[in-house]
LUMRO-20080 format. One record per residue (C-alpha): residue number from 1; y, x, z. Coordinates in steps of 0.1 Angstrom, whole numbers, plus 2048, in hexadecimal, padded with zeros to 3 digits. Each point is the difference from the previous one (the first is absolute). Example, Ala and Ser with C-alpha at 12.3 -4.5 7.8 and 13.67 -1.06 7.14 Angstrom:
! residues 2
{i->1, c2->7D3, c1->87B, c3->84E} $
{i->2, c2->822, c1->80E, c3->7F9} $
***
This chain:
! residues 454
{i->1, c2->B20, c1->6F8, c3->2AC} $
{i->2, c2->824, c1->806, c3->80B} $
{i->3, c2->807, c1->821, c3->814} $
{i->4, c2->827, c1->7F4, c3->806} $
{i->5, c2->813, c1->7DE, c3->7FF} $
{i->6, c2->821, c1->7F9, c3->806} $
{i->7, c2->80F, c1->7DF, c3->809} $
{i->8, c2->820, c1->7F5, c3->7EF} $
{i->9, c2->80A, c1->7EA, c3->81A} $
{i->10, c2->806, c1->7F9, c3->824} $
{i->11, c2->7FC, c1->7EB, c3->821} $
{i->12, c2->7DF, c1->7EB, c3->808} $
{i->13, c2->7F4, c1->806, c3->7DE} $
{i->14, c2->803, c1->827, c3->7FC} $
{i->15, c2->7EF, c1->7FE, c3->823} $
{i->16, c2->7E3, c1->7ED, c3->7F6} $
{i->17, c2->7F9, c1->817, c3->7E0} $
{i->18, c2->802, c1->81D, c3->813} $
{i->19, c2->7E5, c1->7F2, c3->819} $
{i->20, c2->7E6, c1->7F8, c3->7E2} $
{i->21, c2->806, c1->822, c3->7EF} $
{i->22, c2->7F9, c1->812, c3->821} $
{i->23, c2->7E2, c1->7EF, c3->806} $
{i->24, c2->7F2, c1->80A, c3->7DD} $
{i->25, c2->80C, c1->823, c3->806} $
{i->26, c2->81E, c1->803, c3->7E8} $
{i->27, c2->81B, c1->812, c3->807} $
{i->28, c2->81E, c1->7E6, c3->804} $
{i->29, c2->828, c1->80D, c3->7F3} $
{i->30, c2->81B, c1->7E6, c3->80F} $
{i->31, c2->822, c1->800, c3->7EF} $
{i->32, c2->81E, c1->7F4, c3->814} $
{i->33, c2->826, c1->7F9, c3->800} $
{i->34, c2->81A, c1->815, c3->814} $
{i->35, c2->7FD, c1->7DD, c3->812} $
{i->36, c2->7DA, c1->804, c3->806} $
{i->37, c2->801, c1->823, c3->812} $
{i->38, c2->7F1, c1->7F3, c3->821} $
{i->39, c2->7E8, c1->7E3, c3->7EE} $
{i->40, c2->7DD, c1->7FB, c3->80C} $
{i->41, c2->7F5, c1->804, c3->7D9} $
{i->42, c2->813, c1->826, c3->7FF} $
{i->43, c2->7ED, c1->806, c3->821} $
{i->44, c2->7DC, c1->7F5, c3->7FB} $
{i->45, c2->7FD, c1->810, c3->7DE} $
{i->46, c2->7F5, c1->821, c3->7FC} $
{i->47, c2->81C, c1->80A, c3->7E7} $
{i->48, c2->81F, c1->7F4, c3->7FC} $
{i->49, c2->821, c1->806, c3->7E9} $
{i->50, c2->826, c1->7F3, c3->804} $
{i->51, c2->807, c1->7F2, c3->7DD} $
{i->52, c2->81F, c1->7F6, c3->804} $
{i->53, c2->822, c1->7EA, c3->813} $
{i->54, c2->7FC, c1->7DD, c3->812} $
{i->55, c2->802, c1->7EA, c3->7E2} $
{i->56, c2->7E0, c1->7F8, c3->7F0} $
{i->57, c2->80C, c1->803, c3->7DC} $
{i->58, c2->806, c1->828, c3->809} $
{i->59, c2->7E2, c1->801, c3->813} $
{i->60, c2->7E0, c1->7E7, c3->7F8} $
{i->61, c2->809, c1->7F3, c3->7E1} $
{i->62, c2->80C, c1->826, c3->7F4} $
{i->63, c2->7E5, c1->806, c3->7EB} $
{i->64, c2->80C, c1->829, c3->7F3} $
{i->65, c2->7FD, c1->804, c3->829} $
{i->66, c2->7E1, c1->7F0, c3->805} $
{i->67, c2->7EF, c1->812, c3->7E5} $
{i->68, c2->80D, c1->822, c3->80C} $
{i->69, c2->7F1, c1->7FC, c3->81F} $
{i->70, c2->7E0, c1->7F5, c3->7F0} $
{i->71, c2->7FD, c1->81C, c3->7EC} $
{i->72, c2->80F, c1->81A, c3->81D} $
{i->73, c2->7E4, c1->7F6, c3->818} $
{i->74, c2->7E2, c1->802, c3->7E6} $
{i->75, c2->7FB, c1->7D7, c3->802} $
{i->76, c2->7E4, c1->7F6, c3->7E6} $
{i->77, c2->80B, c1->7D9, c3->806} $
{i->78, c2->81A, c1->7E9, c3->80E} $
{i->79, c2->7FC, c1->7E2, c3->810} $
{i->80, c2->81E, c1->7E9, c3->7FC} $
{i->81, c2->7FA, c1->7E7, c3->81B} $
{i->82, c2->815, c1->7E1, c3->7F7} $
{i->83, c2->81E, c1->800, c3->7F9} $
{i->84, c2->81D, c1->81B, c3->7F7} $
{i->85, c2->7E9, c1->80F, c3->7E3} $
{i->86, c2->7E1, c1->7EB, c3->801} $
{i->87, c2->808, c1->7ED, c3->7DF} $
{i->88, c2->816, c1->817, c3->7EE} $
{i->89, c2->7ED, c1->806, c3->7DD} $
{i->90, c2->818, c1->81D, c3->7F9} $
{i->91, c2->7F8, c1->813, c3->81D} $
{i->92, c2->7DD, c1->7FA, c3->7FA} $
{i->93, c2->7FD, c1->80B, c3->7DF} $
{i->94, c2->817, c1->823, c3->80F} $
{i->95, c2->7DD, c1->805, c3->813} $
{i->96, c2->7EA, c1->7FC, c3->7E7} $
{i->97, c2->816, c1->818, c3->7EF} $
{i->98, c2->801, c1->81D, c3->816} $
{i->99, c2->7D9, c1->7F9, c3->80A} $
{i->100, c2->805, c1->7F2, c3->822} $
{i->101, c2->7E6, c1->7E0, c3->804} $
{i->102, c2->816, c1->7E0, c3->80A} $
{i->103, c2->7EE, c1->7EE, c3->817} $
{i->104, c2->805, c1->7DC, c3->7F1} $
{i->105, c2->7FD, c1->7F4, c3->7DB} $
{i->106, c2->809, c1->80F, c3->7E3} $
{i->107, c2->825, c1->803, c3->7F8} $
{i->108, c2->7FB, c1->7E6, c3->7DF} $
{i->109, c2->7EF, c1->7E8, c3->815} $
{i->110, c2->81F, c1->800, c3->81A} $
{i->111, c2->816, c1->7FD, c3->7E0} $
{i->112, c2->7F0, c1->7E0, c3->7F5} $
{i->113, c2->7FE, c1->7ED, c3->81D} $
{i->114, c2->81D, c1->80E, c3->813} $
{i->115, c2->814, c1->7EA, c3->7E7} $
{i->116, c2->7F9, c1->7DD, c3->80F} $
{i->117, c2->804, c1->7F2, c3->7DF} $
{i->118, c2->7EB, c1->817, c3->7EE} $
{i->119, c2->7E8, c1->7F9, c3->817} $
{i->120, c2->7FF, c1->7DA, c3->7FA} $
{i->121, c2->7FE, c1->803, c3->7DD} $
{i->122, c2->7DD, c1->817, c3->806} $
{i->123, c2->7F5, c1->7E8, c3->81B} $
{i->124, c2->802, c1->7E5, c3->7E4} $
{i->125, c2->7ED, c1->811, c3->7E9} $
{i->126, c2->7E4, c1->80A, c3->817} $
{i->127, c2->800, c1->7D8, c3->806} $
{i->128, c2->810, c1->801, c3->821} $
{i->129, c2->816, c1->7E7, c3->80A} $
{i->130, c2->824, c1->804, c3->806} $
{i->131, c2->81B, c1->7F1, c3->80F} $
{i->132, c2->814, c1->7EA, c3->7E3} $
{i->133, c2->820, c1->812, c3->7F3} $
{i->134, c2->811, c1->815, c3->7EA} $
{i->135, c2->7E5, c1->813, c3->7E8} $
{i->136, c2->815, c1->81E, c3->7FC} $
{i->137, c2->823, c1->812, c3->811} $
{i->138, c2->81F, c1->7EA, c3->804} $
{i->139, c2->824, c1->80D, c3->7FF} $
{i->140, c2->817, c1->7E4, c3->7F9} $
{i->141, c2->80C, c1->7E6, c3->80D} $
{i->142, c2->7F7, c1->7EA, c3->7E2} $
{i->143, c2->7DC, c1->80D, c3->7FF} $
{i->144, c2->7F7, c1->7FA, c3->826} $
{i->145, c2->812, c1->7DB, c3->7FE} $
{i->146, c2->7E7, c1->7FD, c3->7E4} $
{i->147, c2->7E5, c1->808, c3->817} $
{i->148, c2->80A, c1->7EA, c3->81D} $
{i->149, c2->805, c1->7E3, c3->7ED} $
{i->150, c2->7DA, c1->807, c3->7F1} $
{i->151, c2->7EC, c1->801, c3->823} $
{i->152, c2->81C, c1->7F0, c3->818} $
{i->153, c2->80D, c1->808, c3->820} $
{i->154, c2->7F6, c1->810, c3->81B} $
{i->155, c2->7F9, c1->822, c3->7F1} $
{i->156, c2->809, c1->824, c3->807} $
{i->157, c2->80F, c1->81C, c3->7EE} $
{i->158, c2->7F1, c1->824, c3->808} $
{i->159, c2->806, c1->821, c3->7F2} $
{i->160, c2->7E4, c1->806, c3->7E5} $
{i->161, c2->7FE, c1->825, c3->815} $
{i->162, c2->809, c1->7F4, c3->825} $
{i->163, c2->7EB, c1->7FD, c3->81C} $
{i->164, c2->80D, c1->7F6, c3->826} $
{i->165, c2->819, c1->7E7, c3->7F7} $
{i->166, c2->817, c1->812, c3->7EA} $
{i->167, c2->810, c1->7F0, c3->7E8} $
{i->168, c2->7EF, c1->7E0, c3->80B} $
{i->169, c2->810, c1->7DB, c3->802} $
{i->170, c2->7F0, c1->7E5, c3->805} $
{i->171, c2->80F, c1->7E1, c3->7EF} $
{i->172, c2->800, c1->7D9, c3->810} $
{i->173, c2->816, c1->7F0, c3->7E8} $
{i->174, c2->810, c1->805, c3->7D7} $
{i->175, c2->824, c1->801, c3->813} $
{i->176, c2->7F6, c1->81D, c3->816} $
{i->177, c2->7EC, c1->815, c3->7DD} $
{i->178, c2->81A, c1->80F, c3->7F2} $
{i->179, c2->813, c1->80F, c3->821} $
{i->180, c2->7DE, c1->80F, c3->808} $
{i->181, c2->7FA, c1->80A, c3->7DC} $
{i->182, c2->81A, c1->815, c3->807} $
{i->183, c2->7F8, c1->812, c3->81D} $
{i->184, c2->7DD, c1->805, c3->7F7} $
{i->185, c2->80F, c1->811, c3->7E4} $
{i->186, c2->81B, c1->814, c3->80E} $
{i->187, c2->7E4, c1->80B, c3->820} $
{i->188, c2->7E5, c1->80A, c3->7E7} $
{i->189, c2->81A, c1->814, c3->7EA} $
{i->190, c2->80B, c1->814, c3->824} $
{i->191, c2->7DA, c1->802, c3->80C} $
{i->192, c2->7EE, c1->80A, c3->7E0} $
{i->193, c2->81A, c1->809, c3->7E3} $
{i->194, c2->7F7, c1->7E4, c3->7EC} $
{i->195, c2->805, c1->7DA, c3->7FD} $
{i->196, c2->7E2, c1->7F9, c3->7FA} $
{i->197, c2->7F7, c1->7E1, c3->80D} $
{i->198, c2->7E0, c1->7E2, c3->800} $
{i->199, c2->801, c1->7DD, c3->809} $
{i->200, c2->7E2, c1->7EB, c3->80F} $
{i->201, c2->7FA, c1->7DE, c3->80F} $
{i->202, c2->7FD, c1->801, c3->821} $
{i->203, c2->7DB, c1->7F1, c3->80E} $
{i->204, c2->807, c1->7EF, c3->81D} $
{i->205, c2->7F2, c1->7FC, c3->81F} $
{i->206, c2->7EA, c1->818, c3->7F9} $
{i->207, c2->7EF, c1->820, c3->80F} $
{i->208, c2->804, c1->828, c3->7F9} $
{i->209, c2->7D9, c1->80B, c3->7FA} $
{i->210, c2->800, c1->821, c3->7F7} $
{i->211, c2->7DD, c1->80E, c3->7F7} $
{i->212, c2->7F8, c1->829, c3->80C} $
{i->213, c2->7ED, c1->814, c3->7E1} $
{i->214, c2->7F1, c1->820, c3->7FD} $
{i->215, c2->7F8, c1->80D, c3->7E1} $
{i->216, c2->7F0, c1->821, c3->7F4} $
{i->217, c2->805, c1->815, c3->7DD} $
{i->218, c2->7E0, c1->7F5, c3->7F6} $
{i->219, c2->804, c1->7DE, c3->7F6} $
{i->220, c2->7F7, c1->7F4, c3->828} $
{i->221, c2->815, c1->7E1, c3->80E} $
{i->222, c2->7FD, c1->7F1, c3->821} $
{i->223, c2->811, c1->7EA, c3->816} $
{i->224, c2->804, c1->7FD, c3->826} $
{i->225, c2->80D, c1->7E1, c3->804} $
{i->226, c2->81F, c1->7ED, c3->800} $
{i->227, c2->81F, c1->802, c3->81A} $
{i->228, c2->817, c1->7E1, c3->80C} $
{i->229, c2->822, c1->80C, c3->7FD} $
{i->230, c2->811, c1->7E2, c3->806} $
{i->231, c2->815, c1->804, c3->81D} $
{i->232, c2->81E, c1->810, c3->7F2} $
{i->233, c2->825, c1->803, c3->803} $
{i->234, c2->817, c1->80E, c3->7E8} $
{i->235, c2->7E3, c1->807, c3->7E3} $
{i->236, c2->7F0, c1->817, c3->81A} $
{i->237, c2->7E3, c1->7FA, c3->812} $
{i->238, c2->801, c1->7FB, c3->828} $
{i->239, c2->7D9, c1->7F9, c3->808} $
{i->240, c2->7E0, c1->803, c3->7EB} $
{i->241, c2->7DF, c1->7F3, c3->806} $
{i->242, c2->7DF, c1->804, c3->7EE} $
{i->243, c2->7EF, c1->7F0, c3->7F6} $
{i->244, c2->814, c1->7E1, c3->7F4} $
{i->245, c2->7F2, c1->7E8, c3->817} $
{i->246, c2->810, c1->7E2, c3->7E8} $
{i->247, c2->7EE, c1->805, c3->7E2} $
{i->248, c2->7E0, c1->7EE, c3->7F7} $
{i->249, c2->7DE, c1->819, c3->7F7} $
{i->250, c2->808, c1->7F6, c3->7DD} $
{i->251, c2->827, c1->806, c3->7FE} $
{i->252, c2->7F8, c1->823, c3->813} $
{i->253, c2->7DE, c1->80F, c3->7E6} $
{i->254, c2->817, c1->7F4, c3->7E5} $
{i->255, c2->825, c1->812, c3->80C} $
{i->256, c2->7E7, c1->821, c3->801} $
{i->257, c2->7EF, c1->7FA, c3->7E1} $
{i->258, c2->821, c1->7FE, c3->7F0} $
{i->259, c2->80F, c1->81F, c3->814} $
{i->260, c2->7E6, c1->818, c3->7F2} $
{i->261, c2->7FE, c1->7F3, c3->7E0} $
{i->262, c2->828, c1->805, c3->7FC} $
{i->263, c2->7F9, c1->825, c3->80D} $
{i->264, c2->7E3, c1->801, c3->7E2} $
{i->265, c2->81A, c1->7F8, c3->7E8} $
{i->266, c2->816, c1->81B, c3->808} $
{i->267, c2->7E7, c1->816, c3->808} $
{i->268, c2->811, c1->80A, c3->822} $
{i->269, c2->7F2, c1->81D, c3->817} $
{i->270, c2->804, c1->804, c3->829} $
{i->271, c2->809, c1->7E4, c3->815} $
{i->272, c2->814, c1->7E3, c3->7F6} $
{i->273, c2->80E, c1->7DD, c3->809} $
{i->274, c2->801, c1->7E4, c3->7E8} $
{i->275, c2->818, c1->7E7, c3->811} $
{i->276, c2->7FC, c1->7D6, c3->7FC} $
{i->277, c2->810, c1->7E2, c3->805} $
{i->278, c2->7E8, c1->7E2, c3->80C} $
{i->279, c2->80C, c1->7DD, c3->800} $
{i->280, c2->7F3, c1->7E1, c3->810} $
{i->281, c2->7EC, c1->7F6, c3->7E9} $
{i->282, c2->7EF, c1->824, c3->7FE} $
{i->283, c2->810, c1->80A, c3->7E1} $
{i->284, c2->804, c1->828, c3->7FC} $
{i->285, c2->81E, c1->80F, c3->7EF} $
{i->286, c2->802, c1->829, c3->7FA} $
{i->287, c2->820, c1->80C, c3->814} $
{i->288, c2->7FD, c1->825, c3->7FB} $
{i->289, c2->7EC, c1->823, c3->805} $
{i->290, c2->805, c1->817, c3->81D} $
{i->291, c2->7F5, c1->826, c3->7F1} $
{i->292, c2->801, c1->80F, c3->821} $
{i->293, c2->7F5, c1->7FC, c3->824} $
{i->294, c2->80C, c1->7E2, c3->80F} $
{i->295, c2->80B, c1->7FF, c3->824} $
{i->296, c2->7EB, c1->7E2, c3->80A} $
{i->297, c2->7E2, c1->815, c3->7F7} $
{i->298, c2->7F3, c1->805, c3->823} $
{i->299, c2->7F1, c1->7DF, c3->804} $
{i->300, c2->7ED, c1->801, c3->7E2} $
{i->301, c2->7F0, c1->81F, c3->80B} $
{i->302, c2->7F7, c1->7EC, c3->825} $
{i->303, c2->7F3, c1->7E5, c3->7ED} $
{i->304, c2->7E8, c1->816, c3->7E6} $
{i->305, c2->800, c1->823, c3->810} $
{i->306, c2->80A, c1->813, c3->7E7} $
{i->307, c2->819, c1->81C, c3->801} $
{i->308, c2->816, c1->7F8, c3->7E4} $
{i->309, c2->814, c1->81E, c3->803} $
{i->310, c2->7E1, c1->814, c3->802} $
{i->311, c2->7F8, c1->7F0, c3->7DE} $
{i->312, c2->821, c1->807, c3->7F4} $
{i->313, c2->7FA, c1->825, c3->803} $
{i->314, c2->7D7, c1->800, c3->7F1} $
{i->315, c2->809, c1->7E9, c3->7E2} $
{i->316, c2->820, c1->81A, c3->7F7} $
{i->317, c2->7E7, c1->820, c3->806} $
{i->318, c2->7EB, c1->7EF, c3->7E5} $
{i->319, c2->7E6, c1->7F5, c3->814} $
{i->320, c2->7EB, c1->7DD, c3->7F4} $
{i->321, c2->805, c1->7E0, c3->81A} $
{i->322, c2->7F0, c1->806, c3->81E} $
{i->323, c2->7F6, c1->7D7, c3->800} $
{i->324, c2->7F7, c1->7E7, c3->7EC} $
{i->325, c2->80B, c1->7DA, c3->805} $
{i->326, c2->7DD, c1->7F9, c3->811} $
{i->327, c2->80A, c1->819, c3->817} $
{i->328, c2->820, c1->7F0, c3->80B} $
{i->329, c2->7F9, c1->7E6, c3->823} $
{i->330, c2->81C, c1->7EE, c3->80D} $
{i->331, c2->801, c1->800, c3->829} $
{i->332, c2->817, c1->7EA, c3->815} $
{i->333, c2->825, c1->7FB, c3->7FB} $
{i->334, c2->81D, c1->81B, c3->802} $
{i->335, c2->829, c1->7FB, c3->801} $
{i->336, c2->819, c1->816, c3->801} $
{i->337, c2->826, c1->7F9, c3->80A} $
{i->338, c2->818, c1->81D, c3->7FB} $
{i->339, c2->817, c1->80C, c3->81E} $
{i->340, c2->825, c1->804, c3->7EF} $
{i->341, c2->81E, c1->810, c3->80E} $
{i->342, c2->816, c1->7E6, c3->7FA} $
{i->343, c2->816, c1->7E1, c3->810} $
{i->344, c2->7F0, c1->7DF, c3->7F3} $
{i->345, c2->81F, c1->7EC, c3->818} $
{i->346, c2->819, c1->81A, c3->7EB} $
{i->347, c2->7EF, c1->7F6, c3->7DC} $
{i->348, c2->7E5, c1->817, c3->801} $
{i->349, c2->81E, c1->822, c3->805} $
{i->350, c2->7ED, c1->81F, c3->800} $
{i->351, c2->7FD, c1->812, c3->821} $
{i->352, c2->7FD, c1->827, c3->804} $
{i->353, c2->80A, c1->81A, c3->81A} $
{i->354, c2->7E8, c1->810, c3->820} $
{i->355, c2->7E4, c1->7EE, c3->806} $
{i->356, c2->801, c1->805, c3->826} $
{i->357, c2->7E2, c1->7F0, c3->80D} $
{i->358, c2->7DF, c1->7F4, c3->7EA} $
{i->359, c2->7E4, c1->7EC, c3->808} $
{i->360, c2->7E6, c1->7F6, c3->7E5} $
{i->361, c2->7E5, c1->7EA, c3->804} $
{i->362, c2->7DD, c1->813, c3->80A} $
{i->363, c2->7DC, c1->7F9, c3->810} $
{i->364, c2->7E5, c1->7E0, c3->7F7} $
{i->365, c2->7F1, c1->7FD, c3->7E1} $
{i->366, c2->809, c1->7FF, c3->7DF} $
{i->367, c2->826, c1->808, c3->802} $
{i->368, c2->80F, c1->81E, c3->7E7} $
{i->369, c2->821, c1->809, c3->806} $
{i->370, c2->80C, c1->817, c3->7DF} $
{i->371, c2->824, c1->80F, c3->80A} $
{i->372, c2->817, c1->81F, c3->7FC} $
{i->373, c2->818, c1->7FC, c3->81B} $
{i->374, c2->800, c1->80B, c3->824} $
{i->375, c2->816, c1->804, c3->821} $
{i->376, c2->81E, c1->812, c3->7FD} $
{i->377, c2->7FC, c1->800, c3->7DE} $
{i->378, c2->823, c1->7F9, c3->7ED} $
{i->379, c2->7FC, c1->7E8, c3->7E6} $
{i->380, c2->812, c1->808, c3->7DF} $
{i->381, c2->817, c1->7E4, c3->7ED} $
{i->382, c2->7F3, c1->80A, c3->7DD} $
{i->383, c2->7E0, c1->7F2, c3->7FA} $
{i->384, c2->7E8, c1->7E1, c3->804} $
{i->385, c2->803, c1->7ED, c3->820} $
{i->386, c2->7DC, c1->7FD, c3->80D} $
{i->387, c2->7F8, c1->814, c3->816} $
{i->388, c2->7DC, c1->7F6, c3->80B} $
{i->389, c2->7E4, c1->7E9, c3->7F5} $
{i->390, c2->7EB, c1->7E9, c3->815} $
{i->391, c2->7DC, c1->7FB, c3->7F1} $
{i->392, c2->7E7, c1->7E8, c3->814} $
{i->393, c2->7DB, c1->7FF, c3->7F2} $
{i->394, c2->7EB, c1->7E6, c3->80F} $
{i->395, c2->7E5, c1->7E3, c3->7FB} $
{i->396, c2->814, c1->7E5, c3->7F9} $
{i->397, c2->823, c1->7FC, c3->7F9} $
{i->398, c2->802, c1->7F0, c3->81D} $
{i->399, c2->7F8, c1->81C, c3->814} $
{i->400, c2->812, c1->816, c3->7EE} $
{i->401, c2->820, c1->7ED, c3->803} $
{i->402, c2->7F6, c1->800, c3->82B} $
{i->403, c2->7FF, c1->823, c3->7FD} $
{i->404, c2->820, c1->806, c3->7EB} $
{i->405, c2->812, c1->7EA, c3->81A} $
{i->406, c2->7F1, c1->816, c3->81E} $
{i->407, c2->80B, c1->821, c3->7EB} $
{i->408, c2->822, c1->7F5, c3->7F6} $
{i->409, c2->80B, c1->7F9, c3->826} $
{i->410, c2->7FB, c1->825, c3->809} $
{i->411, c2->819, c1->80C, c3->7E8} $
{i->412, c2->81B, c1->80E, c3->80F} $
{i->413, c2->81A, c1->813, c3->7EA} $
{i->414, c2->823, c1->80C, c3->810} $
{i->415, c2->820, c1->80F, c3->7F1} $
{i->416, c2->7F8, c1->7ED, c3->7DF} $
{i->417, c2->7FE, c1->7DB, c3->7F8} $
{i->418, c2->7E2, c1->7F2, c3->7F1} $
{i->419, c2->7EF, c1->7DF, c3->7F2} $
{i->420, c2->7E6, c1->7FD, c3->817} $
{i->421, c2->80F, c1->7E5, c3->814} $
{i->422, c2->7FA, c1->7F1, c3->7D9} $
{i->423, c2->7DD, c1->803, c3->7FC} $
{i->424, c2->7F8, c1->7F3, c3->823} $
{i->425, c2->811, c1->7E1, c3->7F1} $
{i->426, c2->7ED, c1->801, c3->7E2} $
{i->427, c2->7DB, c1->805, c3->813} $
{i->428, c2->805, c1->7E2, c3->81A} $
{i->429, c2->80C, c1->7EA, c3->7E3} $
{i->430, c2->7EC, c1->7E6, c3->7F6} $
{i->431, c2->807, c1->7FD, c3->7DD} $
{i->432, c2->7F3, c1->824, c3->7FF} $
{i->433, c2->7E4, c1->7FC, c3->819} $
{i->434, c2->7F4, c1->7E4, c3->7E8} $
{i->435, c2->808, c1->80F, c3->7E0} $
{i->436, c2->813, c1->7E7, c3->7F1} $
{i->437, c2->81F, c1->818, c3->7F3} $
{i->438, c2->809, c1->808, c3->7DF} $
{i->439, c2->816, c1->81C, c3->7F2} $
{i->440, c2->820, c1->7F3, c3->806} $
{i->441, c2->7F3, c1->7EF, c3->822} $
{i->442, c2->811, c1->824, c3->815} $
{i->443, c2->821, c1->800, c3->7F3} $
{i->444, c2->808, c1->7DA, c3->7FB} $
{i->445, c2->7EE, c1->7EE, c3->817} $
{i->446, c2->7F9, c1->818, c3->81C} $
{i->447, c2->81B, c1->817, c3->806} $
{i->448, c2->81D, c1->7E5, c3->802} $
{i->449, c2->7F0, c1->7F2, c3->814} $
{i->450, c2->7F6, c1->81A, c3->817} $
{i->451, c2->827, c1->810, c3->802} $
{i->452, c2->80C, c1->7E1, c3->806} $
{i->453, c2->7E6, c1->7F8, c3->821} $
{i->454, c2->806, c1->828, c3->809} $
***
């Protein structure tokens, strides 16, 4: 096992690592920004080391300083949380090089699927079914008019590397394509140094299932579950529930049965998402591979009780799965909303500065809060907005939702703006009390028409 880990990261997540490696007795190593100095995760590790200015690309994603530090402090892993790092193939093949364990999958394994069209053409021949579109890169005009006229509008460009919404445009109509073309082009050349680009038809209505996997070096694939990711704005996820309470029993053993048998194929290691798109008539189309930690993953592990960090860490020591699928019971329902430091009246503007007073939720049963933030603490500009998340576990999803609403009224956050007012909206809907959204249900439906009531 591990003696020392250190956490390339920050915030919640660098937090909730270090809580799992102290409780299995492993020495944790925090790195952090000049911006970071006074950070809860710099202050609860039991090591920590300034690796460089503000700006993550000198700092987190500065892989020569990350690996310094590793090395200086006698780390025998990493753990990447998500993220920064988390699905950099390059930086994980610098660790297998200078004998540091990388606690994730292997660096050829992030190559393959990190390239979202790569990884269609590998879901297609594991017999996986994808999304219709392009069957390999696009970079001309010519070639993705091709495309569109082949599967029809709507559809969506992405970045064959991106992730978050970069270099990402969704397309309604052939007089809007080639205006997006462009700036899906132009964004993914800025963001990833390449114009490399993939086009798909877009399923719609439909919902985001994404399905949790662990997976040991031994040939051992499980699942725990699937995730409703629906309710998003912006290509990022607002609130997650598991498990998807619109699927049928059928629809749900067969979105697994798939999601391990794409990780088969590849013969992935550690934990992993596969990501879906369901439509109405139950039809499942492969999206894309997470190779990392995703940060939904609490209310898998309050639905199945399993520590997936925890397994993170055993699976990259070399240790066999500690379950098998039997093993695996699925207890009640959980959702998670994340608390962002932003201005949803201002279009969702970031907000930083001193947070003077802080409230989170607390007390009653089956309520999580994960978070990194606390009073007085000055918020820096120069990283992701959220700033806590909200996880309800309960019997029912009715009762979670009672609970959420209960817990989402005691949050009280001064000196920065947040989108809680938001997700008190969203819980007291009814679309969302009843299930009835879709992907696009948040930011088309929803949010115009909250602004315009508010």
């Amino acid at each position: 096992m591990f003696k020392k880990v250190l956490i390339a990261n920050r915030g919640e997540i660098a937090v909730r690592i270090i809580r799992t490696l102290r409780e299995m007795g492993i020495t944790s190593i925090a790195v952090f920004s000049e911006a970071d100095r006074d950070a809860l995760h710099t202050q609860l590790a039991d090591e920590a080391i300034c690796i460089g200015p503000a700006k993550s690309l000198d700092s987190y994603q500065n892989i020569p300083a990350i690996l310094s530090a590793a090395l200086v402090t006698g780390a025998d892993a990493i753990h990447p949380g998500y993220g920064f790092l988390s699905e950099r193939s390059d930086f994980v093949a610098l660790c297998e090089e200078v004998g540091i364990a990388f606690i994730g999958p292997k660096s050829q394994v992030i190559e393959a699927m990190g390239n979202k069209q790569n990884a269609r053409h590998t879901m297609r021949q594991a017999g996986v079914p994808v999304t219709p579109g392009s069957q390999g890169l696009v970079h001309t005009l010519d070639e993705a008019w091709q495309i569109a006229d082949e599967i029809g509008f709507p559809l969506i460009i992405k970045a064959a590397d991106g992730g978050g919404g970069k270099g990402m445009r969704r397309v309604e109509l052939a007089e809007q394509f080639e205006e997006l073309f462009n700036q899906a082009q132009l964004e993914t050349q800025t963001v990833y140094g390449n114009q490399d680009l993939y086009i798909e038809r877009i399923i719609y209505p439909a919902k985001h299932i994404e399905v949790q996997l662990l997976a040991d070096s031994y040939g051992n694939v499980i699942h725990l579950g699937e995730r409703d990711c629906s309710l998003q704005r912006n290509n990022q996820k607002v609130i997650e529930i598991a498990p998807a309470q619109s699927l049928t029993e059928q629809t749900r053993q067969e979105v697994c049965r798939l999601a391990v048998k794409a990780a088969q194929a590849i013969g992935y290691t550690n934990a992993g998402t596969i990501e879906f798109l369901v439509d109405e008539a139950n039809r499942i189309y492969f999206m894309e591979m997470n190779t990392r930690l995703q940060v939904e993953h609490p209310i898998t592990e309050m639905i199945t009780g399993v520590d997936i960090v925890k397994q993170q860490i055993l699976i990259a020591a070399g240790e066999r799965l500690a379950y098998q699928q039997s093993d695996i019971q699925f207890n009640g329902v959980a959702i998670e909303c994340r608390l962002n430091a932003e201005a949803p009246f201002a279009n969702f503007r970031p907000s930083s500065g001193r947070i003077e007073q802080l409230i989170l939720p607390a007390g009653g049963m089956g309520l999580r809060i994960e978070s990194a933030v606390y009073p007085q603490y000055t918020l820096p500009p120069y990283y992701d907005s959220m700033i806590a998340k909200i996880i309800v576990h309960q019997p029912t999803r009715e009762a979670a939702l009672a609970v959420l609403k209960r817990a989402l009224v005691e949050v009280m956050v001064e000196g920065i703006t947040t989108n809680v007012e938001l997700l008190e909206a969203l819980v007291h809907d009814p679309v969302v009390q009843a299930d009835e959204y879709h992907t696009k249900w948040l930011e088309e439906v929803m949010l115009p028409n909250w602004t315009e009531r508010s």
